[in-house]
Backbone as JSON Lines, residues from 0, in Angstrom:
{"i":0,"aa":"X","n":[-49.08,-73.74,-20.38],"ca":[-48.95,-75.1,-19.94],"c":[-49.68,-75.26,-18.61]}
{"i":1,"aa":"X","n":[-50.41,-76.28,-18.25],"ca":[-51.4,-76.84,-17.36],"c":[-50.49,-77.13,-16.08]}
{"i":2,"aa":"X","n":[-50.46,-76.78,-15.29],"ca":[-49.96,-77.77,-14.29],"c":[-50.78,-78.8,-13.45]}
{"i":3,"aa":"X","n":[-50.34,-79.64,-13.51],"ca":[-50.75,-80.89,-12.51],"c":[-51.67,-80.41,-11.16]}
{"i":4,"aa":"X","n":[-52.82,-81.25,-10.88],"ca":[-53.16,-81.22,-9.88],"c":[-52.44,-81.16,-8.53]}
{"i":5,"aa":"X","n":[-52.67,-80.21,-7.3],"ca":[-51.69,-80.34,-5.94],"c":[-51.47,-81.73,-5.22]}
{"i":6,"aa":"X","n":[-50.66,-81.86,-5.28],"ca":[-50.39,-83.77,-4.73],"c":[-49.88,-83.36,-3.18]}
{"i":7,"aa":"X","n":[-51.01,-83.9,-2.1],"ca":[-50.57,-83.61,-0.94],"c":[-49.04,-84.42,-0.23]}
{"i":8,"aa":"X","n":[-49.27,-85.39,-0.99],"ca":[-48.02,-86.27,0.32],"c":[-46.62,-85.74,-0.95]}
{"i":9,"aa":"X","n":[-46.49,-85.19,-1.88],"ca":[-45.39,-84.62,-2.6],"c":[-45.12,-83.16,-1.88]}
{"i":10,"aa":"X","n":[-46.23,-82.84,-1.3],"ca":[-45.71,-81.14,-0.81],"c":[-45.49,-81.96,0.51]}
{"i":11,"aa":"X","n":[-46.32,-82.44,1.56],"ca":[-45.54,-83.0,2.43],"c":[-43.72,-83.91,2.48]}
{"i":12,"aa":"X","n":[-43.72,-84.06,1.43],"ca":[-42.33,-84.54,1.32],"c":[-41.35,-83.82,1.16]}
{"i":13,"aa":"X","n":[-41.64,-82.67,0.11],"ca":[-41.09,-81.7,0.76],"c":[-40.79,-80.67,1.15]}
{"i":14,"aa":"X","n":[-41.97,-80.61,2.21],"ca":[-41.94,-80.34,4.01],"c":[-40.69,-80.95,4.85]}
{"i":15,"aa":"X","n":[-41.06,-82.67,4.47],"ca":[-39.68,-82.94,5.41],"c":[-38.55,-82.97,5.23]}
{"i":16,"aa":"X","n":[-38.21,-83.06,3.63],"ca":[-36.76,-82.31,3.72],"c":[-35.93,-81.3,4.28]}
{"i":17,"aa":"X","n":[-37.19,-79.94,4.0],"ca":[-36.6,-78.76,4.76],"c":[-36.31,-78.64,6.46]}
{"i":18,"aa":"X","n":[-37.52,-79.57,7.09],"ca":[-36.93,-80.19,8.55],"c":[-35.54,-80.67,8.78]}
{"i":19,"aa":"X","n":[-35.53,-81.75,7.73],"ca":[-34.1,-82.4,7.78],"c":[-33.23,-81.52,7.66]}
{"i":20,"aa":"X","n":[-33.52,-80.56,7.21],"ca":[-32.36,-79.38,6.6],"c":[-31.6,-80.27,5.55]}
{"i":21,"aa":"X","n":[-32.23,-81.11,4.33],"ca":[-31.76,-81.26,3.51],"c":[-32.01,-80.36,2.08]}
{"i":22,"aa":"X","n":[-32.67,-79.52,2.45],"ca":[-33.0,-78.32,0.83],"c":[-33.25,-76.78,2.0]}
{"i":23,"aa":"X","n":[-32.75,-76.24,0.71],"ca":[-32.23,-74.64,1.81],"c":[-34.06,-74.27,1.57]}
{"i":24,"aa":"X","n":[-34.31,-73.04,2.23],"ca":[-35.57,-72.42,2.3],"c":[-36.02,-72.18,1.32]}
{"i":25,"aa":"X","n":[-34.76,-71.06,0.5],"ca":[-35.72,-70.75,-0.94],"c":[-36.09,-71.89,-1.77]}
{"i":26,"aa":"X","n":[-35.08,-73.06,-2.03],"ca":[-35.78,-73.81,-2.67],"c":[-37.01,-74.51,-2.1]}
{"i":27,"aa":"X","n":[-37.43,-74.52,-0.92],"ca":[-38.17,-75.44,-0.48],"c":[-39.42,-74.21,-1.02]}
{"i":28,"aa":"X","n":[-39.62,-73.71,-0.73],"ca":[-40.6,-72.25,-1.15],"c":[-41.07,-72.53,-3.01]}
{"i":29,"aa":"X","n":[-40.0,-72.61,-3.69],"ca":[-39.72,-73.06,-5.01],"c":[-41.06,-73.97,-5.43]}
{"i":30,"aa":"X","n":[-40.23,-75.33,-4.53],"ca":[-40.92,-76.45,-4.71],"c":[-42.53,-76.27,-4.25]}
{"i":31,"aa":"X","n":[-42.49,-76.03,-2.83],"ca":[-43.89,-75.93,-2.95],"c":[-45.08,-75.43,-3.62]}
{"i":32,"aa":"X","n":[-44.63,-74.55,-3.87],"ca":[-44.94,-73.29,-5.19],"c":[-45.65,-74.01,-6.41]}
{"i":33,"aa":"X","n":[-44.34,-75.15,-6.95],"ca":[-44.59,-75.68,-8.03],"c":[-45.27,-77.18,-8.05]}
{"i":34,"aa":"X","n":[-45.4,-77.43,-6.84],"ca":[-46.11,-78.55,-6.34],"c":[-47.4,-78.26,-6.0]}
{"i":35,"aa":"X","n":[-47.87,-77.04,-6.15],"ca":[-49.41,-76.57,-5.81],"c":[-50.07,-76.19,-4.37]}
{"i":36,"aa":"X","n":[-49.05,-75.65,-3.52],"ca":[-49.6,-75.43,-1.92],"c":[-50.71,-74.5,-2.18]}
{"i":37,"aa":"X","n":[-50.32,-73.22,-3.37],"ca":[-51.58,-72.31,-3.02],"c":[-52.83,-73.08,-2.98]}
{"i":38,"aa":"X","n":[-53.11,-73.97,-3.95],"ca":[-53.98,-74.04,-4.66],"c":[-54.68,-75.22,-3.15]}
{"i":39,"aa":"X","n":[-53.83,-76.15,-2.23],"ca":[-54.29,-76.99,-1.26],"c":[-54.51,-75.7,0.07]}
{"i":40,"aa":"X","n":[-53.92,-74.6,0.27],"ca":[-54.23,-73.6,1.13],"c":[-55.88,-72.74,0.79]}
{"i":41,"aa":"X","n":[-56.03,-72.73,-0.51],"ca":[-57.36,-71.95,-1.11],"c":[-58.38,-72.72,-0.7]}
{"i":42,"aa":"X","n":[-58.03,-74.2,-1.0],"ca":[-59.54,-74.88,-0.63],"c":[-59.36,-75.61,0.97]}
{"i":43,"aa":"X","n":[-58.5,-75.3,1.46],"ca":[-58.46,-75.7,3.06],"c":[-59.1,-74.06,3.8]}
{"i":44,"aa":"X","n":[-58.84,-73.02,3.33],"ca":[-59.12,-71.8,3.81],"c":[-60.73,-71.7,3.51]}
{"i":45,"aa":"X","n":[-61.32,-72.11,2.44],"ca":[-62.46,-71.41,2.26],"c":[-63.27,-73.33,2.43]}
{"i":46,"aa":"X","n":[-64.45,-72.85,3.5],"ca":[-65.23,-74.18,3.88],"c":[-66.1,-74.38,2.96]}
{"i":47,"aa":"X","n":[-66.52,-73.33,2.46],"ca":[-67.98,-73.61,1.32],"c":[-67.13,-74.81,0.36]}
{"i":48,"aa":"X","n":[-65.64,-74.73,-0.46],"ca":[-65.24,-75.39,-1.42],"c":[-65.33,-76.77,-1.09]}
{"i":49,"aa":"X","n":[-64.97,-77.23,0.55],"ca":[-65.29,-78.54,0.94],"c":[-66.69,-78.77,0.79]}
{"i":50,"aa":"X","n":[-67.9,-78.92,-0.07],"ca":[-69.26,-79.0,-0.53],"c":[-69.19,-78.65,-1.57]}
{"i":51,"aa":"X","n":[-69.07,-77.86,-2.0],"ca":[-69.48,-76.71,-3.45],"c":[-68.38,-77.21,-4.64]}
{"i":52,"aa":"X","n":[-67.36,-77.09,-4.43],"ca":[-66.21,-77.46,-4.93],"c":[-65.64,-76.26,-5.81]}
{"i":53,"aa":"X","n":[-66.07,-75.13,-5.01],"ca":[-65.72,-73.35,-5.23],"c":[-64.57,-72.96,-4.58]}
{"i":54,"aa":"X","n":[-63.79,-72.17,-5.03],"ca":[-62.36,-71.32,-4.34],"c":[-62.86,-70.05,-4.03]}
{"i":55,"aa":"X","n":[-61.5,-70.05,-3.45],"ca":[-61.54,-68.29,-3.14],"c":[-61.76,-67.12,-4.55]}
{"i":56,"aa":"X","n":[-61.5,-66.38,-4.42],"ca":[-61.47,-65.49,-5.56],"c":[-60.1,-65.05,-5.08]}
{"i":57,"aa":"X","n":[-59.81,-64.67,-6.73],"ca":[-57.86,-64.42,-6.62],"c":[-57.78,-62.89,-5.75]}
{"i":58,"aa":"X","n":[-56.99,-63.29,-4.88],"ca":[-56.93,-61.99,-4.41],"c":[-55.82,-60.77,-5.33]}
{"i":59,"aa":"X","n":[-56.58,-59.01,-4.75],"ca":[-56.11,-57.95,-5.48],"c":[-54.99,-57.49,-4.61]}
């Protein structure tokens, strides 16, 4: 099964729950997880992808 593209203002949201201390850590970890952070961390980390529209390579 495909998952959805990373939706930034959905992982920012919740971000601010776990501020609020309204969702404990692990779930917030959960969520982000399944909301796609790696995938907005891969192409914020590597500059060529902002042009190229290339990632990292999976790391070993």
């Amino acid at each position: 099964m495909d998952r959805p593209p990373a939706d930034p203002a959905k992982l920012l949201a919740i971000w601010m729950e776990w501020e609020k201390g309204d969702t404990t850590p692990g779930r917030v970890m959960a969520d982000l997880k399944i909301a796609g952070l790696r995938e907005v961390l891969e192409h914020l980390a590597n500059p060529a992808s902002a042009t190229t529209g290339t990632t990292l390579p999976p790391s070993t």
